[in-house]
C-alpha positions as CSV (number, residue, x, y, z in Angstrom):
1,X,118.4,93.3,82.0
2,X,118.5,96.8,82.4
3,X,115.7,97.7,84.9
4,X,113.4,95.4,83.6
5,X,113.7,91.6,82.2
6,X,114.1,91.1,78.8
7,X,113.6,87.3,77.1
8,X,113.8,86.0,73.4
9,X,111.1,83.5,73.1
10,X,111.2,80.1,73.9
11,X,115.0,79.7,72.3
12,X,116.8,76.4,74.0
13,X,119.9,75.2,73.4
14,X,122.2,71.6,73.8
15,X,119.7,68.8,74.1
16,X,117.5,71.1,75.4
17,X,120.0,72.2,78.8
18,X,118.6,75.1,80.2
19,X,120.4,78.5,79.2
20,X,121.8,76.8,76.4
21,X,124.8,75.8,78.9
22,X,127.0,73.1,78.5
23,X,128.2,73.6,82.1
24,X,126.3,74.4,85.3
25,X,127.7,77.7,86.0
26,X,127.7,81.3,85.0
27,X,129.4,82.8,82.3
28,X,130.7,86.0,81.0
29,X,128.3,85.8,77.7
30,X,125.6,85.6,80.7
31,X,125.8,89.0,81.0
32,X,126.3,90.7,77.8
33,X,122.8,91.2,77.0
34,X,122.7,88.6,74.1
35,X,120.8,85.4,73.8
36,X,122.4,84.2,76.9
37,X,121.6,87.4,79.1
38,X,118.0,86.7,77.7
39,X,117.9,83.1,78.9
40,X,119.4,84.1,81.8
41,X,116.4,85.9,82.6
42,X,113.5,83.7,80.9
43,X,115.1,80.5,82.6
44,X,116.1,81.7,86.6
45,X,114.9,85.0,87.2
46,X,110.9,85.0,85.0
47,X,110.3,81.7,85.9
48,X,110.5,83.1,89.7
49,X,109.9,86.6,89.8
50,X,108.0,87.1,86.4
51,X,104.6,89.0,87.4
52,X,102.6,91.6,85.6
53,X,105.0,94.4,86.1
54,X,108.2,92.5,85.3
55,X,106.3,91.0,82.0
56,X,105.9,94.4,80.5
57,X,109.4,94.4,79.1
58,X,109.6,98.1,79.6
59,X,112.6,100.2,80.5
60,X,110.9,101.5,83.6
61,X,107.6,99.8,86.1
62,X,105.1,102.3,85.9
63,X,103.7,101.7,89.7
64,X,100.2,102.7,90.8
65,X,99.9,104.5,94.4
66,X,97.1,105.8,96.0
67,X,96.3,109.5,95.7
68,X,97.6,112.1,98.4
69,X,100.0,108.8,99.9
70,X,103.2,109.9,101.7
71,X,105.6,107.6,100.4
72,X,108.6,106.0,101.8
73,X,111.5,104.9,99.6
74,X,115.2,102.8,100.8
75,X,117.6,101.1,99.0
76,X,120.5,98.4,100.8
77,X,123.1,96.3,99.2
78,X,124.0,92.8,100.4
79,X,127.2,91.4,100.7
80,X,127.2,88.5,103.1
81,X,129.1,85.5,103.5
82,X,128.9,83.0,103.2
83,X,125.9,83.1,100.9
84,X,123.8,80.3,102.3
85,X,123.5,80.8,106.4
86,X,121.3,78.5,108.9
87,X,117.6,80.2,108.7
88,X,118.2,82.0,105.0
89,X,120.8,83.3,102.7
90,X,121.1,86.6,100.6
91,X,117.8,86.2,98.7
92,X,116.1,86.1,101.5
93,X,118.1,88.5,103.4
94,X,117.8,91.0,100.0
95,X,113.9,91.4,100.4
96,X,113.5,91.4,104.3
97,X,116.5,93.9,105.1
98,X,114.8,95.9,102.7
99,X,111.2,95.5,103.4
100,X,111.9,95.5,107.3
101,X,113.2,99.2,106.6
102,X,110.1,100.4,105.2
103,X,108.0,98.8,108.1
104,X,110.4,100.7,110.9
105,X,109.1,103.4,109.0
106,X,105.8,102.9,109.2
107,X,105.5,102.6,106.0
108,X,103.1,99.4,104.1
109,X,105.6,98.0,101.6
110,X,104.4,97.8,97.7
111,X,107.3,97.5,95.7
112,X,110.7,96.4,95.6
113,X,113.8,96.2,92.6
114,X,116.8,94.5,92.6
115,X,120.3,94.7,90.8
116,X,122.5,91.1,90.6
117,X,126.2,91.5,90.5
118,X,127.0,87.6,89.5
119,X,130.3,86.8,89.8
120,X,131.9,84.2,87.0
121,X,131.3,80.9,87.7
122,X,128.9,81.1,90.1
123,X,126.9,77.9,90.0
124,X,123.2,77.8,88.4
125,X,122.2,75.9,91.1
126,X,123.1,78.3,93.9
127,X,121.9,81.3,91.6
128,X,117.9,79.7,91.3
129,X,118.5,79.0,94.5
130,X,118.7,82.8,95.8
131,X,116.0,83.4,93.2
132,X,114.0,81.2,95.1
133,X,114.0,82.1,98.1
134,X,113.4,85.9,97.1
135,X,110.3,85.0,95.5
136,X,108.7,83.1,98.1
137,X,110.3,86.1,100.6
138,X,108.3,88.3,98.8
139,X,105.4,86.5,98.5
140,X,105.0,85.6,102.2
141,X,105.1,89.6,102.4
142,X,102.3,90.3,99.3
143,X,105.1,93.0,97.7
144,X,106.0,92.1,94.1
145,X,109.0,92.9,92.3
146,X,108.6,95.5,89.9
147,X,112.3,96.2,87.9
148,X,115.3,94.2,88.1
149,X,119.2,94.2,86.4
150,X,122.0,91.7,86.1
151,X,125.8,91.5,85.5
152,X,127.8,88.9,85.5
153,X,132.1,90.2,86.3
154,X,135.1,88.4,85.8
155,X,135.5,85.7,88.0
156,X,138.1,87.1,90.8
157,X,136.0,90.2,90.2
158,X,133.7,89.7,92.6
159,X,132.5,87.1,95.4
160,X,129.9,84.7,93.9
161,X,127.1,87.3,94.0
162,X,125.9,90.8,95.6
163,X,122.6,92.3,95.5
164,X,121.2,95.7,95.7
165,X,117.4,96.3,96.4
166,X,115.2,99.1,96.7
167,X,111.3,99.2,98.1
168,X,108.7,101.9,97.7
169,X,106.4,101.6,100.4
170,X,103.6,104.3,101.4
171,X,102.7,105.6,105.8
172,X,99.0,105.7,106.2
173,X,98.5,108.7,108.3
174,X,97.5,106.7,111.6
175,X,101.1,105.3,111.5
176,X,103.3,108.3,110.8
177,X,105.5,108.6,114.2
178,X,107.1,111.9,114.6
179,X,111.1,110.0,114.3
180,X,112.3,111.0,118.3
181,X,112.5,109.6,121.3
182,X,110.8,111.3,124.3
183,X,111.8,111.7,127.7
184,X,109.7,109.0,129.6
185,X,109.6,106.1,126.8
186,X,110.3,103.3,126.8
187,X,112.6,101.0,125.3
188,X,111.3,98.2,123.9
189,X,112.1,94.7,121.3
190,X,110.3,92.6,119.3
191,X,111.9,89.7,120.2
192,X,115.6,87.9,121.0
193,X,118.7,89.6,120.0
194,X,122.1,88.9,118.2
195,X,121.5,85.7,116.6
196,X,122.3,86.7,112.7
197,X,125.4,88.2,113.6
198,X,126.0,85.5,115.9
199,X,125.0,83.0,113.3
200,X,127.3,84.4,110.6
201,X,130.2,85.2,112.7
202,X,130.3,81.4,114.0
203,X,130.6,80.2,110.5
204,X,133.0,82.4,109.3
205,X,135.5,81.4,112.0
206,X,134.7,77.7,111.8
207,X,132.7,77.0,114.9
208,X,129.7,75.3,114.8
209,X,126.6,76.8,115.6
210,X,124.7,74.2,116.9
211,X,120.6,74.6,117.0
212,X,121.4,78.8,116.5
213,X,120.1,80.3,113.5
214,X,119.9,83.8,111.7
215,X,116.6,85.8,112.5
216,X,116.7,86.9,109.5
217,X,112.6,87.8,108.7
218,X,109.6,89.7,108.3
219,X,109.3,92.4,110.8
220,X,105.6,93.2,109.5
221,X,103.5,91.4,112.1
222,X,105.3,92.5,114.7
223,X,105.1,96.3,113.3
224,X,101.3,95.6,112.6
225,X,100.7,94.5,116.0
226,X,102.8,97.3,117.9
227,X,100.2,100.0,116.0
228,X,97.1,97.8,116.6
229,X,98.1,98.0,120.6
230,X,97.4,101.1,120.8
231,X,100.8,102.6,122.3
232,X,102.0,105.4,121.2
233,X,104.6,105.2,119.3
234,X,107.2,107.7,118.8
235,X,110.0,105.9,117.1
236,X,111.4,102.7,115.2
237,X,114.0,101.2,114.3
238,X,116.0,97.7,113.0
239,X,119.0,96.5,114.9
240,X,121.4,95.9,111.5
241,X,125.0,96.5,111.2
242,X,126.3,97.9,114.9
243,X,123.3,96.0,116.4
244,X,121.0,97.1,119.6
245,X,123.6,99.1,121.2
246,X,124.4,101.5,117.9
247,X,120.9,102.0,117.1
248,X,120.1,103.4,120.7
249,X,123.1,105.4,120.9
250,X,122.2,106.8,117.4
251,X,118.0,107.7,118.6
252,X,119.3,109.2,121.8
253,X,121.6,111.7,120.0
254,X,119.1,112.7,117.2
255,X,116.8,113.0,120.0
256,X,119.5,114.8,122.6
257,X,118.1,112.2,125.2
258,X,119.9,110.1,127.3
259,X,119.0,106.2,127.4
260,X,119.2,103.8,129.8
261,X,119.0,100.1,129.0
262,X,118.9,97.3,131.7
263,X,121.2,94.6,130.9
264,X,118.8,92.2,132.6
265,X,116.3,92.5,130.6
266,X,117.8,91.8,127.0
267,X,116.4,89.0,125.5
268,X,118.7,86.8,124.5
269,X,118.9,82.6,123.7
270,X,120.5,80.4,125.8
271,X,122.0,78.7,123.0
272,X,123.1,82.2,121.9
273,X,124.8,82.8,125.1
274,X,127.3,79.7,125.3
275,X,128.6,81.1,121.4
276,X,128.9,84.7,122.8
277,X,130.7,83.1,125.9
278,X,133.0,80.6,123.9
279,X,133.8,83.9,121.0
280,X,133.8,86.5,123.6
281,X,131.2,88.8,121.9
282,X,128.6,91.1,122.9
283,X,125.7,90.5,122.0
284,X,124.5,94.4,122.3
285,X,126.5,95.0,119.2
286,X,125.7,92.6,116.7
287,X,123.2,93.0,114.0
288,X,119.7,91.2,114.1
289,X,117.8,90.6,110.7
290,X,114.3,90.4,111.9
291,X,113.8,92.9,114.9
292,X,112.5,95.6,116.0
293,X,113.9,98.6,118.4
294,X,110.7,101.1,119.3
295,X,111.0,104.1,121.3
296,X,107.3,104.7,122.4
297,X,105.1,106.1,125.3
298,X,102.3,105.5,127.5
299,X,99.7,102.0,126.5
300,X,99.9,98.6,126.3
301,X,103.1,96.4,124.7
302,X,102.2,93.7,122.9
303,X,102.8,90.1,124.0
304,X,106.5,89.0,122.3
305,X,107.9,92.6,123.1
306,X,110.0,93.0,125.7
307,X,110.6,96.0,127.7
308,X,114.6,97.0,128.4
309,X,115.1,100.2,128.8
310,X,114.0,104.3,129.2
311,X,114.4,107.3,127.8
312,X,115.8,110.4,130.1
313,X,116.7,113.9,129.5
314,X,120.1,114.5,128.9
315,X,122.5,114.8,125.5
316,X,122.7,111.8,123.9
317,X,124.2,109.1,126.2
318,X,123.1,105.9,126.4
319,X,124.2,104.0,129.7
320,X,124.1,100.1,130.5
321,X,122.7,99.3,133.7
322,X,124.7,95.9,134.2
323,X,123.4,92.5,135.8
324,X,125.6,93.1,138.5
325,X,124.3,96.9,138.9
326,X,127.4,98.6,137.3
327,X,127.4,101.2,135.1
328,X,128.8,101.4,132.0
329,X,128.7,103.9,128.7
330,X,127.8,102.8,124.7
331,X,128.9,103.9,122.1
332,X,128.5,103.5,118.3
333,X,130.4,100.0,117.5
334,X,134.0,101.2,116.7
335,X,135.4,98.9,113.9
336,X,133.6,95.5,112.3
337,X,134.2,92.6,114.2
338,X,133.7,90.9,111.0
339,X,133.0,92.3,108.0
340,X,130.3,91.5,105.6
341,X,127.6,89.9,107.7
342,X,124.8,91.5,106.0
């Protein structure tokens, strides 16, 4: 489908099989916008994520907004692996990294697309499966998808499957946050740290991780209950790729603050702990699917946040105050420590 599904009636194939498929996997002729390519869609990606804007068969959505509305606007690619993780997989992890951007922004999300690069061979199973879980994703968050596109590569091509989405969101003006830290904020999180990264990392190099799972989630409520507090807040963002420590070190240099962070009071599980111990990772550096960072001032913190750190003048250091009461400097994470956990 270019930017919008396209279907051919009610066309079935072999004994009635699904897709017309012989086989239980993905083809090339998926994805060369034939009768396949229109099954394709009718059969795995309508029968989940059909609504009234994917239903109009038209080249573009055509998307209300309210008048005078500031809007927001991100797009992110996916790439993970292995596809299916403890606590989500990429379907899931399509719609929330990408609505969880627009939230940091204070932004209400509306709207979302998404682009399928399917790798050959790629089981239908596994595909409906992603489908799945981005339509319930996305209808636990009240945002419906509005344009959408497939391919299907060569098998060796690719890696199973990538996605790309976008969301359109729009900042009521009680939530619009002027993007810098200020000298005298706080640091604060919206919940325990590391886990997806931690999660991923322990299944790519064959360990298992017990009870730990990805955090991969909604950041919405926690968003929505940060402005209800009535705190001022002066700055968001989501701990992703380079994790806690990379997105403070990137706030205090936009903001040419330093920030200090107390070790002691990072929130993290104790189940968490014995796989940093046993892979000899930091925590502070890998990425978390489904929290928040906020830089904000004087008022309450809601119950679930958890305070860690301050903002200082100075030039854009950020300094670790260590359970032991050393001192040490972060910096932006210098090289993956495994690529392709997001």
């Amino acid at each position: 489908m270019d930017n919008n599904p396209v279907g051919s009636g009610n066309a079935r194939g072999n004994a009635g099989s699904p897709l017309g498929r012989r086989d239980s996997r993905v083809l090339l002729s998926h994805g060369d916008g034939g009768l396949l390519t229109h099954r394709l869609v009718e059969d795995v990606f309508l029968k989940h994520l059909g609504n009234a804007f994917t239903g109009q068969m038209d080249d573009s959505a055509r998307l209300p907004l309210p008048p005078g509305a500031e809007i927001a606007h991100t797009t992110d690619s996916f790439v993970v692996d292995p596809i299916f993780f403890p606590g989500g997989d990429i379907g899931k992890l399509s719609v929330f990294g990408t609505l969880n951007d627009l939230w940091v922004s204070g932004a209400l999300p509306l709207y979302l697309s998404a682009g399928f690069i399917i790798e050959e061979g790629l089981g239908f199973a596994e595909l409906e499966g992603i489908v799945r879980s981005m339509a319930e994703a996305l209808r636990s968050c009240g945002v419906g998808l509005v344009a959408a596109d497939t391919k299907v590569v060569p098998r060796g091509k690719g890696d199973k499957i990538y996605i790309n989405t976008s969301g359109v969101g729009v900042i009521p003006p009680e939530r619009r946050m002027q993007r810098k830290a200020l000298p005298g904020d706080r640091v604060i999180v919206s919940g325990t740290v590391g886990e997806h990264g931690l999660t991923i990392m322990a299944l790519r190099t064959n360990v298992d991780p017990g009870s730990l799972t990805s955090d991969c989630g909604p950041v919405g409520p926690a968003v929505d209950e940060l402005f209800r507090s009535g705190v001022q807040v002066h700055m968001m963002r989501d701990p992703t790729r380079g994790g806690l420590a990379s997105v403070v070190k990137e706030v205090a240099e936009l903001s040419a603050c330093d920030v200090l962070i107390r070790e002691s009071q990072i929130p993290i599980r104790p189940e968490a702990q014995e796989l940093l111990d046993l892979l000899g990772l930091d925590a502070l550096y890998l990425p978390c699917e489904g929290r928040v960072v906020a830089f904000v001032g004087p008022g309450p913190i809601p119950e679930g946040w958890s305070e860690i750190g301050e903002v200082r003048e100075g030039s854009g250091n950020v300094i670790l105050e260590t359970k032991y009461g050393g001192h040490r400097r972060l910096g932006l994470l210098e090289g993956a420590p495994l690529p392709r956990i997001c």
